[in-house]
KETI-255997 format. One record per atom (N, C-alpha, C): residue number from 0; atom name; x, z, y negated; residue in three letters. Coordinates in pm, whole numbers, plus 32768, in hexadecimal, padded with zeros to 4 digits. Each point is the difference from the previous one (the first is absolute). Layout:
# residues N
<pt pos="NUM" site="CA" east="X" up="Z" north="Y" code="ALA"/>
...
END
This chain:
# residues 66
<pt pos="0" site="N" east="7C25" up="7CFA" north="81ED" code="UNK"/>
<pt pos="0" site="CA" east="8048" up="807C" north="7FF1" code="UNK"/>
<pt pos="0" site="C" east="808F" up="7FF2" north="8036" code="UNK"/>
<pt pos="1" site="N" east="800F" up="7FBF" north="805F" code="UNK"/>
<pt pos="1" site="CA" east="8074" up="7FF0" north="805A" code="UNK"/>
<pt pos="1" site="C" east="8068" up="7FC6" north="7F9C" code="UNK"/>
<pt pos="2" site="N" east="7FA1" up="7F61" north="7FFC" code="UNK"/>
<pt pos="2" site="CA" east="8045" up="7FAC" north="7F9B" code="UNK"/>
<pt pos="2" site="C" east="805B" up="801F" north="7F92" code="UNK"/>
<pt pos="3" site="N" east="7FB8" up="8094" north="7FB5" code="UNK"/>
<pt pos="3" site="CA" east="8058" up="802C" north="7F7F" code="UNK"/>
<pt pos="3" site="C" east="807D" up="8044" north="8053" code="UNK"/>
<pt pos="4" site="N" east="7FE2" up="805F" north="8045" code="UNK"/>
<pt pos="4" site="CA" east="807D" up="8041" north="8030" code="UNK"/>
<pt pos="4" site="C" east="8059" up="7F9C" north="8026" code="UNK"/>
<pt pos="5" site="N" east="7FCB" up="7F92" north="8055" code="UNK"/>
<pt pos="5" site="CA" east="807F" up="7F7E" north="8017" code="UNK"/>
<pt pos="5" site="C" east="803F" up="7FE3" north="7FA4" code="UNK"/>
<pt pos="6" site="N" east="7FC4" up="7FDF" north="7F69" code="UNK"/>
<pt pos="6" site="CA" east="8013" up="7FB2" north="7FA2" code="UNK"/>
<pt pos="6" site="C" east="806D" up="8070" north="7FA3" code="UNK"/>
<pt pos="7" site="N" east="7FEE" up="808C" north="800B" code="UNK"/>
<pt pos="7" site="CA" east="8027" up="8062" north="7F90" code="UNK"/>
<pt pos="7" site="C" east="8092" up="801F" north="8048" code="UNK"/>
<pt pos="8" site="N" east="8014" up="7FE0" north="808B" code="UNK"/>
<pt pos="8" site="CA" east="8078" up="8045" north="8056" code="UNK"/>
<pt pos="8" site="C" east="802F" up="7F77" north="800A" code="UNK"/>
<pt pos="9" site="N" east="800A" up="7F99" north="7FA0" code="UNK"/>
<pt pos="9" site="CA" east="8047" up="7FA5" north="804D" code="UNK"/>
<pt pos="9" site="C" east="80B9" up="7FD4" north="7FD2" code="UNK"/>
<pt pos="10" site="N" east="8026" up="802C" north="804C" code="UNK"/>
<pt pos="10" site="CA" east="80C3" up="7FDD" north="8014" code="UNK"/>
<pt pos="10" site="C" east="8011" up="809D" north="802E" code="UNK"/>
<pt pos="11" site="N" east="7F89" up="8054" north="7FE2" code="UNK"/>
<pt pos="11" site="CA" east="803A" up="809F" north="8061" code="UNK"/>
<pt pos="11" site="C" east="7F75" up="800D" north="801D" code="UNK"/>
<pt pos="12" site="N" east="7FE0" up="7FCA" north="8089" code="UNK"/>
<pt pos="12" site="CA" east="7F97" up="8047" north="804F" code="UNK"/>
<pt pos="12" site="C" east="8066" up="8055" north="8074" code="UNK"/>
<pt pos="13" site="N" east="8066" up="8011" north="8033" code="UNK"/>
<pt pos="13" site="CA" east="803B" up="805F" north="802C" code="UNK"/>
<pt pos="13" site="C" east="803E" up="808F" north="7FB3" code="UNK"/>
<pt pos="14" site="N" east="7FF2" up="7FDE" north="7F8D" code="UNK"/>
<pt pos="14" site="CA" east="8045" up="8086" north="7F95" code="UNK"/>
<pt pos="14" site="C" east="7FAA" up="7FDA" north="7F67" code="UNK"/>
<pt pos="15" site="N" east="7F9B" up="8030" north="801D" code="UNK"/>
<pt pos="15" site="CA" east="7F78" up="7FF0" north="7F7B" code="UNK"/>
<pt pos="15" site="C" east="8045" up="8049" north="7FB0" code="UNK"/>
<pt pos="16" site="N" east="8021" up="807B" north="7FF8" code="UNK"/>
<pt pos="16" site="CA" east="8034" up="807D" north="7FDF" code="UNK"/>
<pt pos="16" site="C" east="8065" up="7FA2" north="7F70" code="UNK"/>
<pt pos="17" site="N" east="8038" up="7F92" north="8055" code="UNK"/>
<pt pos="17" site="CA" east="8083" up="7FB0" north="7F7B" code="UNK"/>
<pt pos="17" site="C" east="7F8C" up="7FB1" north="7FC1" code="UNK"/>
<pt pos="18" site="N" east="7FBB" up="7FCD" north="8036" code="UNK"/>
<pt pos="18" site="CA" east="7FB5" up="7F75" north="7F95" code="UNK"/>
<pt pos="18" site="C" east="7FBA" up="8055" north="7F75" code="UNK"/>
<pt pos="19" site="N" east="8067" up="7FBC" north="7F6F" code="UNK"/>
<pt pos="19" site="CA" east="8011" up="7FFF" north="7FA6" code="UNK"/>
<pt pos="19" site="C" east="7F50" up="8011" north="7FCA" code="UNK"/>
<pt pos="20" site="N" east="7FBD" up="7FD2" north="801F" code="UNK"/>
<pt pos="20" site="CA" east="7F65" up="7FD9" north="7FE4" code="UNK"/>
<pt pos="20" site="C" east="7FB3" up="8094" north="803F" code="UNK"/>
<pt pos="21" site="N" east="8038" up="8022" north="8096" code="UNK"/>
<pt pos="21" site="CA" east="7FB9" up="8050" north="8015" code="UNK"/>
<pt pos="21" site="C" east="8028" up="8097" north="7FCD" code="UNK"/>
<pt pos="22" site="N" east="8038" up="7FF1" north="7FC7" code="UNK"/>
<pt pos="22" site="CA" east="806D" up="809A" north="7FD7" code="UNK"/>
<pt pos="22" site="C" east="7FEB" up="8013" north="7F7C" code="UNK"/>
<pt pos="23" site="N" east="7FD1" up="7F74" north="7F9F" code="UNK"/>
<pt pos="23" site="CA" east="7FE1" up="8022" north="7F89" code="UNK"/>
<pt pos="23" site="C" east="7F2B" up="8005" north="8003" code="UNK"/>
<pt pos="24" site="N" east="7FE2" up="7FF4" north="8082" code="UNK"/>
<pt pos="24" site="CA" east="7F72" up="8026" north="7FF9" code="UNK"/>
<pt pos="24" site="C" east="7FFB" up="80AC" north="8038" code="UNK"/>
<pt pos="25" site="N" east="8074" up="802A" north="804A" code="UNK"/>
<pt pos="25" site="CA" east="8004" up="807B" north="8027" code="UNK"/>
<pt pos="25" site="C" east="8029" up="806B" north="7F78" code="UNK"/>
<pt pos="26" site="N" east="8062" up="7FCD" north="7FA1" code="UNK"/>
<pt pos="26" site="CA" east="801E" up="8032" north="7F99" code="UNK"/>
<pt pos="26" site="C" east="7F83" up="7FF6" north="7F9E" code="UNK"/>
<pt pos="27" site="N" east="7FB9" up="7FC6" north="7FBD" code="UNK"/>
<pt pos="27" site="CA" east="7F92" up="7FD8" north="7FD6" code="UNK"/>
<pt pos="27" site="C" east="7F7E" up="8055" north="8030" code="UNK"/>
<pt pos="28" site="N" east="7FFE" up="8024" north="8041" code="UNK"/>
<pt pos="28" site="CA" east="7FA8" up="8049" north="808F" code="UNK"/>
<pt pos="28" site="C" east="8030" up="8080" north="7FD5" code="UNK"/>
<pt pos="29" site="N" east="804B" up="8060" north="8031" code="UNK"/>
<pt pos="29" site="CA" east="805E" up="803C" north="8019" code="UNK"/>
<pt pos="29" site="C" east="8049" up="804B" north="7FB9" code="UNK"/>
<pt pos="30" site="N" east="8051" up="7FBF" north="7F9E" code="UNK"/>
<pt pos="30" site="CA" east="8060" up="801B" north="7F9E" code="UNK"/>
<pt pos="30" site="C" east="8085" up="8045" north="8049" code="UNK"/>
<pt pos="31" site="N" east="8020" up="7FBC" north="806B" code="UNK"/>
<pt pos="31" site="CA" east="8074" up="7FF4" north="801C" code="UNK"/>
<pt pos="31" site="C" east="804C" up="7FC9" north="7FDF" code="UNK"/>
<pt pos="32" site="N" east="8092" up="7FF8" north="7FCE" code="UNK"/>
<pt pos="32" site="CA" east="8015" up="7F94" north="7FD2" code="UNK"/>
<pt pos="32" site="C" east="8021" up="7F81" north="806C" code="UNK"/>
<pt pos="33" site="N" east="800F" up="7F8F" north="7FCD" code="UNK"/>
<pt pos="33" site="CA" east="7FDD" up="7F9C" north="806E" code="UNK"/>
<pt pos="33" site="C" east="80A6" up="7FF2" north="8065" code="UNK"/>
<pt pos="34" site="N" east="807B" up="801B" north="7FAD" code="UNK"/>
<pt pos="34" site="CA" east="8062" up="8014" north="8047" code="UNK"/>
<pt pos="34" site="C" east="802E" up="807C" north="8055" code="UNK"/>
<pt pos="35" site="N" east="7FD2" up="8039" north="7FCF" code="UNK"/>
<pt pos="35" site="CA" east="7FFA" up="807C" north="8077" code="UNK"/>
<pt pos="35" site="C" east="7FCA" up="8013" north="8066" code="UNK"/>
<pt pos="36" site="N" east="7F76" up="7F7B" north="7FE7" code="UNK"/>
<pt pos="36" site="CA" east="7FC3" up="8018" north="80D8" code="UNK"/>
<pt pos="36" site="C" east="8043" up="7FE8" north="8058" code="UNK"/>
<pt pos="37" site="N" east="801C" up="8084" north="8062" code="UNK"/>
<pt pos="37" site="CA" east="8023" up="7FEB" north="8065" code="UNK"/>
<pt pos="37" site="C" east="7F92" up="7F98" north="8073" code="UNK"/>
<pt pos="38" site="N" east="8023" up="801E" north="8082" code="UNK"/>
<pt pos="38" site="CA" east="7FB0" up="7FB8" north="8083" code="UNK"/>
<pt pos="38" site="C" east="7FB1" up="80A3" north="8004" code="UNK"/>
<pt pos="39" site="N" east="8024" up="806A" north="7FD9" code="UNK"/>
<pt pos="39" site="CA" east="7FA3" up="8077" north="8029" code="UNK"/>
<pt pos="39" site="C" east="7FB3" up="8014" north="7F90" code="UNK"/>
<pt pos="40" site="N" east="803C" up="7FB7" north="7F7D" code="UNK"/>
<pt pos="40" site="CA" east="7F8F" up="8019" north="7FA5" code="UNK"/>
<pt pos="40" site="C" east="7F97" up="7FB3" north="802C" code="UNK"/>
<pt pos="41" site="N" east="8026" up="7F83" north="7FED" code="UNK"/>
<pt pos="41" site="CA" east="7F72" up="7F9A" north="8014" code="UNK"/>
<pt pos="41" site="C" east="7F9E" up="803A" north="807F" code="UNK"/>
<pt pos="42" site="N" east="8037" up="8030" north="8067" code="UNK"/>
<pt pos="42" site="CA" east="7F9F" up="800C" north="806A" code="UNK"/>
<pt pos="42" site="C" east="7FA5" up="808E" north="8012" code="UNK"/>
<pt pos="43" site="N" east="806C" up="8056" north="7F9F" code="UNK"/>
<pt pos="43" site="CA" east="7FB3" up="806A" north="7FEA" code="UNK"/>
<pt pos="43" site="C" east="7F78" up="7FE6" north="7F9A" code="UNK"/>
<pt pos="44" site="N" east="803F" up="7F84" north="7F6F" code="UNK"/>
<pt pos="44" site="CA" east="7F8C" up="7FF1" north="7FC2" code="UNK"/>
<pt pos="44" site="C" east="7F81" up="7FA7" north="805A" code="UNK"/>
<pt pos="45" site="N" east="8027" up="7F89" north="805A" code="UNK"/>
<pt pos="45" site="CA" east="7F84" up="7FCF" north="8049" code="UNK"/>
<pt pos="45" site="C" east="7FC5" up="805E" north="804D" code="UNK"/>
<pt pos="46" site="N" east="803B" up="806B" north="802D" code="UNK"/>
<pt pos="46" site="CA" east="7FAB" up="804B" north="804A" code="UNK"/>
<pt pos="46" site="C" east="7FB4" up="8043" north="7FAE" code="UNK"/>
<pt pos="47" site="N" east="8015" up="8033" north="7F7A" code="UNK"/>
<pt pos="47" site="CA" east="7FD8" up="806D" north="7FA9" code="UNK"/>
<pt pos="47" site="C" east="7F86" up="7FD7" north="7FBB" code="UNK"/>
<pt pos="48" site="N" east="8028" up="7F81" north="7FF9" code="UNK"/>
<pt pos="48" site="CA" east="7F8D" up="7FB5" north="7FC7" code="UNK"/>
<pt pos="48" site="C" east="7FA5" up="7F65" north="804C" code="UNK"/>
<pt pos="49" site="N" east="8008" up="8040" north="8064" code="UNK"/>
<pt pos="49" site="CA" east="7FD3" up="7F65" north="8059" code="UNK"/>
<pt pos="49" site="C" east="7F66" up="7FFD" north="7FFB" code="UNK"/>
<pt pos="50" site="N" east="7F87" up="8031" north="7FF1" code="UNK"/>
<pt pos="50" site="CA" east="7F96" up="801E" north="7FB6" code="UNK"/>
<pt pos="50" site="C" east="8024" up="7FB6" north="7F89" code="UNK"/>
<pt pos="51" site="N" east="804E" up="800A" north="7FA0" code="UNK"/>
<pt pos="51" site="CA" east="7FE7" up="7F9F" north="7F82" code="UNK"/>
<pt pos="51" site="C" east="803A" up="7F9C" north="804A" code="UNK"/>
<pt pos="52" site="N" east="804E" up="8001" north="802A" code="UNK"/>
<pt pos="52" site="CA" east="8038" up="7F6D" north="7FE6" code="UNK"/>
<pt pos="52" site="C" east="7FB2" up="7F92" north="80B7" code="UNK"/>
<pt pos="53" site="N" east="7FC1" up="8048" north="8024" code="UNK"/>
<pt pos="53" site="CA" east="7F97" up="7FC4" north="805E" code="UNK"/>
<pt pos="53" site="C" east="7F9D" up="7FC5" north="7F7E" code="UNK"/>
<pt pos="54" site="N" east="7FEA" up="8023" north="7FAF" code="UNK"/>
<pt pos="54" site="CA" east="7F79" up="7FFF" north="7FC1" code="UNK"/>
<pt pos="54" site="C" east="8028" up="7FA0" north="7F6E" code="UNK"/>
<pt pos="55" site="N" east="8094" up="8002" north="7FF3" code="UNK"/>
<pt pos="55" site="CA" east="8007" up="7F7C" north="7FC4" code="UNK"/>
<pt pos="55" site="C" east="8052" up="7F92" north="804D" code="UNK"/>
<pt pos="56" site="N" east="8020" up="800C" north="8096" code="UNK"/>
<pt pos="56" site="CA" east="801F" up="7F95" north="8024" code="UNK"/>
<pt pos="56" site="C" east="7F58" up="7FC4" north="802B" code="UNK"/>
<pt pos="57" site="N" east="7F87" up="8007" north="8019" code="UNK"/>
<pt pos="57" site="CA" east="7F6B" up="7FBA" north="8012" code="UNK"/>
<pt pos="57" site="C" east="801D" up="7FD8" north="7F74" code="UNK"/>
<pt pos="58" site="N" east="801E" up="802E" north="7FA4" code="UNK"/>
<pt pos="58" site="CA" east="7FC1" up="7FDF" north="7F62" code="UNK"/>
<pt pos="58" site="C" east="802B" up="7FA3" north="8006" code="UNK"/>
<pt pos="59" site="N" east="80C2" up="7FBC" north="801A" code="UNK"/>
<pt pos="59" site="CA" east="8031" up="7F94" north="7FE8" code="UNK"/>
<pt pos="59" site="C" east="7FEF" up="7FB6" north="8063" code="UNK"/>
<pt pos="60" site="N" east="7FBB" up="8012" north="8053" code="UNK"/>
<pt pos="60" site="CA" east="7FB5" up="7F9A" north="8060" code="UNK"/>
<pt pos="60" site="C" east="7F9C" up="7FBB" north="7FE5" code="UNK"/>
<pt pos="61" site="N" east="7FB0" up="8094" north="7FE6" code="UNK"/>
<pt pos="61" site="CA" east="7F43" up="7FB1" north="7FB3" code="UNK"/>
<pt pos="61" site="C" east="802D" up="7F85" north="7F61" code="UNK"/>
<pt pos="62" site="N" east="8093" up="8011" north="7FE5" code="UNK"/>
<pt pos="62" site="CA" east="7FED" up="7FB1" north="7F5C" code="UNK"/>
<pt pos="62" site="C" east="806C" up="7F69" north="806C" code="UNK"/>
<pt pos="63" site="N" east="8054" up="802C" north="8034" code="UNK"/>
<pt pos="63" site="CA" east="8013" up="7F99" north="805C" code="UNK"/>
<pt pos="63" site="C" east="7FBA" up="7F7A" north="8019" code="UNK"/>
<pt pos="64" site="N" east="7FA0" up="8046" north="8058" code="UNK"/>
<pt pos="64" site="CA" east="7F67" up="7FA0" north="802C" code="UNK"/>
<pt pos="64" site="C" east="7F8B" up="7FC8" north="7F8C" code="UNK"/>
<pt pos="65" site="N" east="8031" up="8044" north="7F9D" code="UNK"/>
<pt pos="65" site="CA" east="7FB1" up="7FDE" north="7FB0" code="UNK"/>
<pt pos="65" site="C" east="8024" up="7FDC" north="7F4B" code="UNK"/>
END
């Protein structure tokens, strides 16, 4: 589980909010558009939705390991 978040934040694990990858899974998600996330969008969406996205960060763990 860890592993993906390492792997999905990597060149912005200090400002996720910019990584290009994670902003077009928040837009995708969401329908924000992906240039408009702010640092208060993204954290308002992990909080809003941290129940899903707890429940697909195990998923990309369990296919990880396996």
């Amino acid at each position: 589980m860890l592993r993906y978040i390492w792997r999905a934040s990597r060149g912005y694990r200090l400002a996720p909010w910019r990584s290009p990858y994670l902003r077009w899974r928040v837009e995708t998600y969401w329908g924000l558009r992906a240039e408009a996330i702010t640092a208060g969008d993204f954290w308002r969406f992990t909080w809003q939705h941290r129940a899903d996205l707890l429940r697909f960060l195990r998923w990309a763990g369990r296919m990880a390991e396996g």
